[in-house]
Every structure is written in structure tokens, then in C-alpha cells.
Backbone bond lengths (Angstrom), bond angles and torsions (degrees), N, CA, C in turn:
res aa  C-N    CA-C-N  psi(-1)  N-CA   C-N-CA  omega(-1)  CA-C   N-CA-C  phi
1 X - - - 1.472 - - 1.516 109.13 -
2 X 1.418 116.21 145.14 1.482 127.11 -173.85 1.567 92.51 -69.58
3 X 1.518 103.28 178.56 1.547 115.95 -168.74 1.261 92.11 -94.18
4 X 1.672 118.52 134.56 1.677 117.28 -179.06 1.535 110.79 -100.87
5 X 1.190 117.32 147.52 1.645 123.00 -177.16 1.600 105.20 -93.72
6 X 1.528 104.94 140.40 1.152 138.63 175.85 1.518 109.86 -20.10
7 X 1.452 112.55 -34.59 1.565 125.06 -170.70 1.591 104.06 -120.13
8 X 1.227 115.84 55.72 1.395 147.06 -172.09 1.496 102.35 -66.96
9 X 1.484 130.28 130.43 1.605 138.85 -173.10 1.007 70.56 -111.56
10 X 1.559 91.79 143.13 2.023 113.03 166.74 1.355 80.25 -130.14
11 X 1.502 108.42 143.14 1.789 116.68 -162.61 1.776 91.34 -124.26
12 X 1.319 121.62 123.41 1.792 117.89 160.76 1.224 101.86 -90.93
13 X 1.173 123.31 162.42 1.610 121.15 -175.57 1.772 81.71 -149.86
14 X 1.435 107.24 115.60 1.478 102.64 125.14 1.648 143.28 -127.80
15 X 1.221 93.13 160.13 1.569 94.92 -169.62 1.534 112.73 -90.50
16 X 1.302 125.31 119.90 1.337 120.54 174.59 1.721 124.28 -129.65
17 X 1.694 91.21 124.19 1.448 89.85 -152.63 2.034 98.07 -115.62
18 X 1.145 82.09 -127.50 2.217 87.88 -168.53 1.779 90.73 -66.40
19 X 1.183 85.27 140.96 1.631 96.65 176.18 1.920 106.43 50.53
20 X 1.165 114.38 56.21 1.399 118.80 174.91 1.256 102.84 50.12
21 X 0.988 146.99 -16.75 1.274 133.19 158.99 1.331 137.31 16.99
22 X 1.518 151.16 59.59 1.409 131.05 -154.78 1.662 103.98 -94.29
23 X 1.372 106.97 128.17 1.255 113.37 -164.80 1.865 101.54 -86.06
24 X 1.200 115.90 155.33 1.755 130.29 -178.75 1.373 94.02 -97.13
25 X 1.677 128.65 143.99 1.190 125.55 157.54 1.892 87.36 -163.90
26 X 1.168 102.18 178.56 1.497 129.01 -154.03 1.772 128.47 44.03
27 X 1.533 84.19 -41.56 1.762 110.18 -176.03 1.771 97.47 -93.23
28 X 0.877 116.29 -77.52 1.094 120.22 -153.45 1.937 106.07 -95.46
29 X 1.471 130.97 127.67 1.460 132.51 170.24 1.414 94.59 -47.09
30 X 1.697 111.49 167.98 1.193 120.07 152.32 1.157 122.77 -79.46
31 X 2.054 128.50 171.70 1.301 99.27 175.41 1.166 118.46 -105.46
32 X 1.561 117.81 -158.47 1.809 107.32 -177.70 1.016 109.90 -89.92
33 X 1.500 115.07 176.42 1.621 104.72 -176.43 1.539 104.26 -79.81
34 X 1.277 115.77 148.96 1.722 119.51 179.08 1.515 101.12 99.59
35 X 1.203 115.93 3.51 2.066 95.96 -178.03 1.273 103.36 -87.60
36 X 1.284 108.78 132.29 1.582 107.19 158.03 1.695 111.60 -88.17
37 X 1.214 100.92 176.64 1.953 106.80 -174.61 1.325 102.21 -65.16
38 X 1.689 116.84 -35.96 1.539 104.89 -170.82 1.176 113.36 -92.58
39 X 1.265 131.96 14.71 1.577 131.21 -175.53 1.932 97.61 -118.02
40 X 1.496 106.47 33.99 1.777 105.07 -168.90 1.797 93.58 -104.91
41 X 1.043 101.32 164.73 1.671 104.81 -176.70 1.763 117.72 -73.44
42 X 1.037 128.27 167.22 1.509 110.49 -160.77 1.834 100.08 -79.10
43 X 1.101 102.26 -16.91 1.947 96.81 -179.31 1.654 109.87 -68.08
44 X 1.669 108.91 -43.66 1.378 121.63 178.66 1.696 106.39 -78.34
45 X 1.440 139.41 -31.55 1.232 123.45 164.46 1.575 97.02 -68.59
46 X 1.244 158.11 -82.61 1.512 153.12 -146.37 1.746 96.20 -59.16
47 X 1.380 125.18 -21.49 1.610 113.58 164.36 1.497 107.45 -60.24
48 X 1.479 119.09 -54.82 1.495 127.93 -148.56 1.492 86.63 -79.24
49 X 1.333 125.14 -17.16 1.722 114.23 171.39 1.238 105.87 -77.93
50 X 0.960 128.24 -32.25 1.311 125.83 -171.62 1.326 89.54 -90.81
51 X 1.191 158.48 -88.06 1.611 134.88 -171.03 1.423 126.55 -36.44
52 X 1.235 110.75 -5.96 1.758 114.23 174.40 1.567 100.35 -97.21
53 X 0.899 120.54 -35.63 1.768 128.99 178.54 1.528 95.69 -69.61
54 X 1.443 120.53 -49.26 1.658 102.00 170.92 1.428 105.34 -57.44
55 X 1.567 116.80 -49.31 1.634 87.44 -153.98 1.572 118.32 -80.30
56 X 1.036 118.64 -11.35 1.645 133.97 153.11 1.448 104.26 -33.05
57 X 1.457 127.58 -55.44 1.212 116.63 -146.51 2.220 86.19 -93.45
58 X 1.253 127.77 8.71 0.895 143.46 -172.22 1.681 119.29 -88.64
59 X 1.428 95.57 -70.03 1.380 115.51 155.06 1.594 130.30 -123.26
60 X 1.232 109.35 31.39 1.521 101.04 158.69 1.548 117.91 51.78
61 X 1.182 98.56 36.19 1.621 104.55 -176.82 1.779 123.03 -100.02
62 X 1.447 115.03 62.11 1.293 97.11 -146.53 1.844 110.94 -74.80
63 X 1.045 141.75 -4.53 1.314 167.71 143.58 1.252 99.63 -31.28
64 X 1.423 131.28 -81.03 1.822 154.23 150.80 1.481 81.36 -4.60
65 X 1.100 98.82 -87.17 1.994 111.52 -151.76 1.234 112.84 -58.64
66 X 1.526 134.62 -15.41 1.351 135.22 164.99 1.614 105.44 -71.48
67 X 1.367 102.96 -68.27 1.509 101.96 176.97 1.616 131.83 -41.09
68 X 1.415 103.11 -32.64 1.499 100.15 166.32 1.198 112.15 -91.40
69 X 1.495 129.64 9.43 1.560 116.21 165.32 1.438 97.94 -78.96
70 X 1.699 109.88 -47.91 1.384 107.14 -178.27 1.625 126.86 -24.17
71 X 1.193 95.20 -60.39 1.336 120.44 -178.11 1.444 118.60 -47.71
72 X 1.767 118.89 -41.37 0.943 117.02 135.86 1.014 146.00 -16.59
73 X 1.166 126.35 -57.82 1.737 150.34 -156.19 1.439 113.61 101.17
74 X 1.467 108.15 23.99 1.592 80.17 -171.44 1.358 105.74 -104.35
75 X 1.071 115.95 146.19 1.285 119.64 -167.67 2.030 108.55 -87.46
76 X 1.220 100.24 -63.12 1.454 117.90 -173.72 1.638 98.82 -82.61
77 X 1.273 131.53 85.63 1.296 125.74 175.85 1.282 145.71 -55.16
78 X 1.591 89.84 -35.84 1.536 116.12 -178.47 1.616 98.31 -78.97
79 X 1.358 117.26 -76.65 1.291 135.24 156.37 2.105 101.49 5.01
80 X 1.216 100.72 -80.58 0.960 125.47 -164.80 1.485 115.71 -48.43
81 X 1.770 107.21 -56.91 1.514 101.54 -170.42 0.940 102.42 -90.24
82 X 1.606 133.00 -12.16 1.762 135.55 163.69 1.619 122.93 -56.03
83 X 1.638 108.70 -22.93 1.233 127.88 134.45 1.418 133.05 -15.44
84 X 1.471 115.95 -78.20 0.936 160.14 -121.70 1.257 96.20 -120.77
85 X 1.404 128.86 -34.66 1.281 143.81 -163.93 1.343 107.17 -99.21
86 X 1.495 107.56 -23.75 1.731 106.78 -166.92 1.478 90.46 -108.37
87 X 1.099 123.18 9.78 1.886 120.76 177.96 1.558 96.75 -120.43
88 X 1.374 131.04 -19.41 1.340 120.91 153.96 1.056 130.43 -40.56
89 X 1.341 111.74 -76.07 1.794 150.91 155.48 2.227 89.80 -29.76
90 X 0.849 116.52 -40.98 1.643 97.61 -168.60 1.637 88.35 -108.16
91 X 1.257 160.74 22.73 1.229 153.71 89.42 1.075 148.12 -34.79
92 X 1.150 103.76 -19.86 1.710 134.12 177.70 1.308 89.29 62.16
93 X 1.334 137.74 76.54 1.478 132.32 143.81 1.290 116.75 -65.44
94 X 1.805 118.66 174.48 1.178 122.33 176.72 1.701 110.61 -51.01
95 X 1.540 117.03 155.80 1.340 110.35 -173.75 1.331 93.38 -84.55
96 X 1.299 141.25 -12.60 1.507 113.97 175.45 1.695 122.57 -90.98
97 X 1.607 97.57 -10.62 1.566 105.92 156.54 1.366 114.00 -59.35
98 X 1.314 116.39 -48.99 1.507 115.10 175.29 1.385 129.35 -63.22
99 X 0.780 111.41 -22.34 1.916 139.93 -178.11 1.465 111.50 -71.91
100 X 1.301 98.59 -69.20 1.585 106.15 165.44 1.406 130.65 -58.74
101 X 1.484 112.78 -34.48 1.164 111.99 170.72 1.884 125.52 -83.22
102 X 1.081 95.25 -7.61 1.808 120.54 163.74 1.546 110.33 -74.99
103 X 0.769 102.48 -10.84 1.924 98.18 -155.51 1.756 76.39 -127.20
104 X 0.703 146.67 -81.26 1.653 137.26 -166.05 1.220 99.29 -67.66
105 X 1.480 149.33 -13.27 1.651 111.51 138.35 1.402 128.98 -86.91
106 X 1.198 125.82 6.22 1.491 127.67 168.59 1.619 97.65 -85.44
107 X 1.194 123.91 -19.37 1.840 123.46 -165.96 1.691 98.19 -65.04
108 X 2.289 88.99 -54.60 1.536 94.04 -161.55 1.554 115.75 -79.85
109 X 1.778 108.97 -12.46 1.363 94.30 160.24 1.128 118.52 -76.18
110 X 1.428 141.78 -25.78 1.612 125.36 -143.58 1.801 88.09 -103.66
111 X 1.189 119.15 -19.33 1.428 135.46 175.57 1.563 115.90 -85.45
112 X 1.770 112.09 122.17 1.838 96.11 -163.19 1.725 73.91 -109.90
113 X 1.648 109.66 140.04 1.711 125.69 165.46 1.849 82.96 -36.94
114 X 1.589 72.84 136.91 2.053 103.49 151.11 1.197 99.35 -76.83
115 X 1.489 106.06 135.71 1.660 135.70 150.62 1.113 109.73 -42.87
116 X 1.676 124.50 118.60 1.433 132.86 136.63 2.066 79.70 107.17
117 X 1.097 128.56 -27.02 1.671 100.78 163.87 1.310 146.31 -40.71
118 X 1.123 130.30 91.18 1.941 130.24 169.12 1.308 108.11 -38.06
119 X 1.551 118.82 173.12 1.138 114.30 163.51 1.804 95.08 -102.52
120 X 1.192 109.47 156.70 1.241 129.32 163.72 1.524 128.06 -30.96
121 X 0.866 137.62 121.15 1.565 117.92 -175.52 1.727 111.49 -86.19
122 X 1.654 103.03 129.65 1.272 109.54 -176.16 1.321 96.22 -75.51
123 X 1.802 114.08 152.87 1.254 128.66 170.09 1.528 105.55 -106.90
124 X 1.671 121.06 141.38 1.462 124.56 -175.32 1.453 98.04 -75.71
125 X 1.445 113.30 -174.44 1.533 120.39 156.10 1.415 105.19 -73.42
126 X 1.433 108.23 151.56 1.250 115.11 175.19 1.467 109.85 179.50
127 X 1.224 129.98 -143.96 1.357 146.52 -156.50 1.996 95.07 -105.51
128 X 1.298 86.08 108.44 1.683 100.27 175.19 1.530 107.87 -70.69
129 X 1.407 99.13 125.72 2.073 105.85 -175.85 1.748 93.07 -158.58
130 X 1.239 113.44 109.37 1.093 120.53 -161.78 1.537 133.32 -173.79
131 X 1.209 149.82 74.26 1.384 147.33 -155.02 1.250 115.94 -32.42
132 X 1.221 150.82 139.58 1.559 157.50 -124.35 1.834 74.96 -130.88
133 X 1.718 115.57 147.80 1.033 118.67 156.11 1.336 116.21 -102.94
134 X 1.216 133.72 131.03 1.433 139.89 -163.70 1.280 103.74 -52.21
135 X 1.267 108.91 139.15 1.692 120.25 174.56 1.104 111.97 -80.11
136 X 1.256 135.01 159.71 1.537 145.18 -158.43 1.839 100.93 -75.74
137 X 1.157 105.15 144.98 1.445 102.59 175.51 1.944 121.58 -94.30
138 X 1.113 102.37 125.46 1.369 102.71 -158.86 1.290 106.45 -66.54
139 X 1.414 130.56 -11.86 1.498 102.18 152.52 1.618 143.40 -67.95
140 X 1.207 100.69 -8.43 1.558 107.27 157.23 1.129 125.92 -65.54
141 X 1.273 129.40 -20.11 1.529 133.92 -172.81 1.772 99.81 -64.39
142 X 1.464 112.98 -47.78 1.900 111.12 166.89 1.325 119.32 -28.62
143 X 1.440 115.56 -37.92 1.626 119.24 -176.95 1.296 107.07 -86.86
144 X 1.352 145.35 39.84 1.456 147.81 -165.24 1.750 90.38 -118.38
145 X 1.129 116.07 178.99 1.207 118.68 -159.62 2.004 81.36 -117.86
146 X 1.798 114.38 124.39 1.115 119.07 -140.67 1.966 98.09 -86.76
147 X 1.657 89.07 0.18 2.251 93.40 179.51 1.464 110.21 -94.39
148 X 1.741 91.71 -13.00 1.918 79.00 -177.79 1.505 117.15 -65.44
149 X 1.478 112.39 -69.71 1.147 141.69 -148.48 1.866 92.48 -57.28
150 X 1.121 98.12 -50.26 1.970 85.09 175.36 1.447 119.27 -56.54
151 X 1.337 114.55 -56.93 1.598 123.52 179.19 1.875 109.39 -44.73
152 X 1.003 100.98 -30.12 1.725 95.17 173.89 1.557 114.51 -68.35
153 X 1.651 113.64 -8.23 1.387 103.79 -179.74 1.988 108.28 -73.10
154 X 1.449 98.65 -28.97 1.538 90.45 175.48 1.956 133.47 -94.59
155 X 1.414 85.90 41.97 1.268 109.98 176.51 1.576 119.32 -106.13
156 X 1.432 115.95 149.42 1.264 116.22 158.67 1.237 123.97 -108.02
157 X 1.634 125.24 121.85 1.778 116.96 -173.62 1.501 99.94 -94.06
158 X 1.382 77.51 166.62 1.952 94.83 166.28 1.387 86.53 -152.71
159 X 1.578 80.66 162.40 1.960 102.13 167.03 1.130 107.71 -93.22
160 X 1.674 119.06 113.88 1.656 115.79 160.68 1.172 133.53 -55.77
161 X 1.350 121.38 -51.65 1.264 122.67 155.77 1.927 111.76 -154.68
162 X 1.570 110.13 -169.93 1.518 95.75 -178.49 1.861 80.11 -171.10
163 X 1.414 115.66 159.98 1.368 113.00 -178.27 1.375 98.40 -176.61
164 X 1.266 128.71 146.96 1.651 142.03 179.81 1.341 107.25 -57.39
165 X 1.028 141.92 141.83 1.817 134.77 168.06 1.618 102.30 -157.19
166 X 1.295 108.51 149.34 1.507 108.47 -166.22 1.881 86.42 -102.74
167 X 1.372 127.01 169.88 1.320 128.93 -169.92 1.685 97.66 -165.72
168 X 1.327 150.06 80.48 1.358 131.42 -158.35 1.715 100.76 -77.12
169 X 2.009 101.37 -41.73 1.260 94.95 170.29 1.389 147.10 -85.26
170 X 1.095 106.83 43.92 1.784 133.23 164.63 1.820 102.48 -137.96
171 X 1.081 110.79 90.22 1.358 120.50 177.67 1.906 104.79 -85.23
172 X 1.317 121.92 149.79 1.571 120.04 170.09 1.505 84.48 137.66
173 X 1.387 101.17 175.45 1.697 124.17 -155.33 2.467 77.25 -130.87
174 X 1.116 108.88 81.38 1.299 103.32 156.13 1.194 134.53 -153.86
175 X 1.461 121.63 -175.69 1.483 130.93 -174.01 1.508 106.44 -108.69
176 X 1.532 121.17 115.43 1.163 140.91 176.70 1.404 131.47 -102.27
177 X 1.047 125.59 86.07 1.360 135.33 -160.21 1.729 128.70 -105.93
178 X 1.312 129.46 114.70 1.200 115.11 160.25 1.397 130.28 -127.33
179 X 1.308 93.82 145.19 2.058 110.19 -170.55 1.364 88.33 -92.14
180 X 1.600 97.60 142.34 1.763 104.38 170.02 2.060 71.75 -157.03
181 X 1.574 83.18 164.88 1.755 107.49 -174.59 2.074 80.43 -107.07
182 X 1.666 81.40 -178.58 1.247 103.23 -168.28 1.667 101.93 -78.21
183 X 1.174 127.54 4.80 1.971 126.23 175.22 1.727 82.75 -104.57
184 X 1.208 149.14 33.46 1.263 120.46 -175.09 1.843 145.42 72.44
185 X 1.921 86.17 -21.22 1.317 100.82 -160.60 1.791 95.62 -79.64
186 X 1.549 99.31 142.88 1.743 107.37 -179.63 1.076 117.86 -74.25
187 X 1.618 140.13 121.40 1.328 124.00 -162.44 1.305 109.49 -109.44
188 X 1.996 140.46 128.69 1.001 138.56 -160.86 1.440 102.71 -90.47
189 X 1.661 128.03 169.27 1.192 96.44 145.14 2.229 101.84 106.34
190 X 1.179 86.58 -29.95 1.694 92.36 -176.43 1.639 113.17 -83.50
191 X 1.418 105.55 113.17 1.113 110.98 -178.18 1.872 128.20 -62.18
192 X 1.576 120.01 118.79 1.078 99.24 168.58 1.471 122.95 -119.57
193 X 1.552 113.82 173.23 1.474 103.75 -171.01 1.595 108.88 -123.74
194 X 1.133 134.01 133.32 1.911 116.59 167.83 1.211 92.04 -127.63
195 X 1.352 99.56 135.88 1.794 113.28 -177.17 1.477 119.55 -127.86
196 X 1.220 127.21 99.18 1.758 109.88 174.62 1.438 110.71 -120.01
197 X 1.537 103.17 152.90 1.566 100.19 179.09 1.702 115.11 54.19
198 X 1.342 104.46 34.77 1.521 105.91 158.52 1.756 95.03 77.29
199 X 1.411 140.40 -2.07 1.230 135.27 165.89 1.288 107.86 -84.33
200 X 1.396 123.48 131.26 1.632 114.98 166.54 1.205 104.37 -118.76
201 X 1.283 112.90 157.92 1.595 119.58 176.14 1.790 113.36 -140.00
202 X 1.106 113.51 139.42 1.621 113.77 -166.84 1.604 106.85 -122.80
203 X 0.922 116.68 150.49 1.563 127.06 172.40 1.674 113.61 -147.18
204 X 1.115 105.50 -179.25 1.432 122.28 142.89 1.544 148.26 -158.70
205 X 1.650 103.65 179.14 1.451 93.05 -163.25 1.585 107.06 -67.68
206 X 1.685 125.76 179.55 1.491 104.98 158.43 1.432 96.01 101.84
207 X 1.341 125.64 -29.43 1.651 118.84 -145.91 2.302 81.52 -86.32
208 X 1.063 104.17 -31.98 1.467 95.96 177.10 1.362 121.91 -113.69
209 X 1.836 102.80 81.15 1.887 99.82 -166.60 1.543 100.11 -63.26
210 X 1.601 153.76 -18.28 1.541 133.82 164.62 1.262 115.35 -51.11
211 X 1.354 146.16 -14.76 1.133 160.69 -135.30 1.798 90.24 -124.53
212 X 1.168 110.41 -71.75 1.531 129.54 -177.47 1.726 93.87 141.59
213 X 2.106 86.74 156.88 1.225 80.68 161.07 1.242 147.21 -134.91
214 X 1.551 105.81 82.34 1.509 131.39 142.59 1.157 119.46 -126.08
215 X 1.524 98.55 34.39 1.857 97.13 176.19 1.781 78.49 -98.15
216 X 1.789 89.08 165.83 1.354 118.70 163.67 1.937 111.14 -171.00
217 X 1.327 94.23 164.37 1.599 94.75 -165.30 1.834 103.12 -140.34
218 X 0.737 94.66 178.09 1.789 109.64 -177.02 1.321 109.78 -166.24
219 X 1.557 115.58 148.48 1.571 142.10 164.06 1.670 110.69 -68.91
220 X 1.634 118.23 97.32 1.780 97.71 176.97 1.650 97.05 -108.43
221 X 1.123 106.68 173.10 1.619 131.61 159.75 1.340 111.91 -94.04
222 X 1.494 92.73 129.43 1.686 102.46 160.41 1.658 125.94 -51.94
223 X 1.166 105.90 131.10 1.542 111.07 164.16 1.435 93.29 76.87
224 X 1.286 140.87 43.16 1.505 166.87 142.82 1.071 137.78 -75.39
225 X 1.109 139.02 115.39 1.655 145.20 -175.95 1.072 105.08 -127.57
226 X 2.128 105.17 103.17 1.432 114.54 158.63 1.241 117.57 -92.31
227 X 1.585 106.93 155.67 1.921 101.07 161.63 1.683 85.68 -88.71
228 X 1.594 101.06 173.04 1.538 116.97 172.57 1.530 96.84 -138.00
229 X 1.607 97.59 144.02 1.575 110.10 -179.04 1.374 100.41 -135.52
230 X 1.404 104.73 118.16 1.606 107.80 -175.71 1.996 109.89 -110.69
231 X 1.214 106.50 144.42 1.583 104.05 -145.33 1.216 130.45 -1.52
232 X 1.543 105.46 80.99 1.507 109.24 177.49 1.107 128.88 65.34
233 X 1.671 127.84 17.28 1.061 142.97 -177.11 1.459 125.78 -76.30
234 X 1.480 118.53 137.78 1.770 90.03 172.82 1.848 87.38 -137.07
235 X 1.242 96.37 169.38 1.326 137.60 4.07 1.229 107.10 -91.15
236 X 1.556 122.57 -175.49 1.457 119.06 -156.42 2.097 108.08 -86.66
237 X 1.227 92.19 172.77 1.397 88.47 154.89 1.631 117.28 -98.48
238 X 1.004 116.69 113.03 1.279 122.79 175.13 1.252 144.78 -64.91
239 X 1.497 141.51 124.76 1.636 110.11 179.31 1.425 124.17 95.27
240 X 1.330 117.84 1.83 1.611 139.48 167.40 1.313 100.91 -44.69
241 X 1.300 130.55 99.12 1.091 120.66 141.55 1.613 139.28 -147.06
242 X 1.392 141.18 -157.99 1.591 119.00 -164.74 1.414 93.60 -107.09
243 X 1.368 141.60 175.14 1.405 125.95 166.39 1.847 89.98 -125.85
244 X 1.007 101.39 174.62 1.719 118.32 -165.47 1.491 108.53 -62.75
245 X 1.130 149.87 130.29 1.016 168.18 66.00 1.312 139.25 23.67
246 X 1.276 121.91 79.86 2.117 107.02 -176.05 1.962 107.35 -80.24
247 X 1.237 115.69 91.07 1.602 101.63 -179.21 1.172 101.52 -63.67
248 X 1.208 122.88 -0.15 2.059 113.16 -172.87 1.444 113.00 -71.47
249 X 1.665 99.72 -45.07 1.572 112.16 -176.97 1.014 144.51 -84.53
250 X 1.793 119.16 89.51 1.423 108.74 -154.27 2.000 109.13 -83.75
């Protein structure tokens, strides 16, 4: 690994595909077809906790984030990722692994489950069939604040983490991404690129402040392999892509 600067981007990436789907790539294999979330190994369930604790701190969904522990298997939620949270913290994980996982067990304790809620039904891997959510329109990128988007060229990213998670209620075939700096703070404004077959396509973060802003998203194709270039960075990330999806099988 190159030498990282003091003002170090730690990048989460998730992937969200047919039936919310967030696809695993660099860090984590894809899975086989037929896995459900609760039949995943205990390293890949404590990922998908830690990607529900990101997306909590995303949209504030604390209802959402129980149900996909459910889905998990976990029974005791709070219990569970407070767990998880206090073996972070004595691992020295990333501080925004720790952060997130602090803040989504104070949610699910101080928060008692709604009456009469299911958990969500996880979807396996399988065959992606699913409406694409429109990609951001690049004339919005003008309304970005015009100091961010350059200053990200003197950064170095990494991927913090990334992990498969089924989501039924976020349906679309996309790429879900958030930039945060090394204090946590979400940075708007950072240009990204996914390119295959000589097509490139650019966006940025910021374009959806409900989301936060260093979220950003993209339209992919099934059975697709993008590189990703995050402000102008090289070399690329390579190999982005969704893995199959069964929406049939709940």
C-alpha cells in the first residue's frame, strides 16, 4: 500500500442491487446462490452489522436497522452489536467502524421495537430483475460548493469496508457510496468516476443532502464490471460489480 496522508479518506462503499441488495467486492467474495443473511459466516454476519450501523447513520432508520438484524438471526440487537462494538474499540478498528457501531446500539437501546413489526424478508443471491434508480443528473453537480470537489484531488482513498446485505425496501440495481475524511465528517462535492468498455460516467457526492453529504449513488448493469475512480485517484478500484440476485425468493 502507498504511503497515506495525515488527512486520510476512509471510503464505505455499498453496493445496492435487485431487491436492495448491497453487493461485496474487493473485501469481501460474493455469495452463492441460495444464501440467506443468516446462514453467512460469523466474520460476514459482523460485516453486514457493521453495514447496517453505516446505513443508520445514513438515514436514520432505526426500525430498518432492527429488521435487518432480524434477518440476520439476531435476536438481541442491541445486546448484540454492543458486542461487537466493545470488541471493535479493543481491536482498534477504523474510528468510524467504532462510531457507527456506538450510535446504532444506543438507537436500539433508547428505541423499544414497534408492536406487530416482522423483520423484512432477506433476499438470497440470485438473478438481478429490478428497476434501476435514476442516476443523478449532472447538472446538479453546478450547485456543489465549487472548493470541495478540487481539494479531494489531494487525497488518498481507501475502502473501509463493503459486504452483501439483502434490503427488499430499497429496490434498484445500484452503487451506494460514502466519502467521510479521517474526523468522520461526510465530504460533498467528491468527484466519482465508473468506467467500462471505454464508457465513463462521473457524478458526485452531496447531490442527495437526505442521504448525507458524502453519500452518492449510480445506475449499474447486471453482469458488469466497473473500475471506480474516486477523486481522480489512481490506480482504480477494479472489478465493481453486483452478483445475482433471486427477487423471487423470499
Amino acid at each position: 500500500m502507498s504511503t497515506l496522508r495525515p488527512n486520510l479518506l476512509l471510503l464505505g462503499v455499498m453496493l445496492g442491487v435487485a431487491a436492495g441488495l448491497l453487493a461485496g467486492w474487493v473485501v469481501f467474495p460474493a455469495l452463492a446462490a441460495g444464501t440467506l443473511p443468516a446462514q453467512l459466516s460469523a466474520d460476514h454476519r459482523e460485516a453486514q452489522m457493521i453495514m447496517i450501523a453505516m446505513a443508520l447513520r445514513a438515514d436514520n432508520n432505526v426500525e430498518r436497522a432492527r429488521q435487518r438484524l432480524q434477518a440476520l438471526g439476531v435476536d438481541d440487537a442491541a445486546g448484540a452489536v454492543g458486542a461487537l462494538a466493545v470488541r471493535a474499540e479493543k481491536e482498534g478498528r477504523a474510528a468510524l467502524t467504532n462510531s457507527v457501531l456506538r450510535d446504532l446500539t444506543l438507537a436500539l437501546s433508547s428505541q423499544p421495537q414497534a408492536a406487530g413489526v416482522e423483520a423484512e424478508p432477506a433476499l438470497p443471491a440470485g438473478t438481478l430483475a429490478a428497476q434501476p434508480t435514476a442516476p443523478p443528473q449532472a447538472t446538479k453537480a453546478a450547485a456543489l460548493p465549487s472548493a470541495t470537489a478540487p481539494a479531494s484531488a489531494n487525497f488518498t482513498y481507501e475502502m473501509l469496508s463493503s459486504t452483501p446485505m439483502c434490503d427488499p425496501n430499497q429496490p434498484g440495481l445500484g452503487l451506494e457510496i460514502y466519502v467521510v475524511d479521517a474526523n468522520e465528517k461526510e465530504l460533498a462535492g467528491v468527484p466519482i468516476e465508473l468506467s467500462n468498455d471505454g464508457v465513463v460516467e462521473r457524478f458526485f457526492t452531496g447531490l442527495k443532502p437526505e442521504r448525507g453529504g458524502g453519500y452518492a449513488d449510480f445506475q449499474m448493469l447486471p453482469n458488469v464490471e466497473y473500475a471506480l475512480q474516486i477523486g481522480g485517484q489512481l490506480p482504480l478500484f477494479e472489478g465493481v460489480s453486483a452478483p445475482q440476485c433471486n427477487a423471487g425468493t423470499a
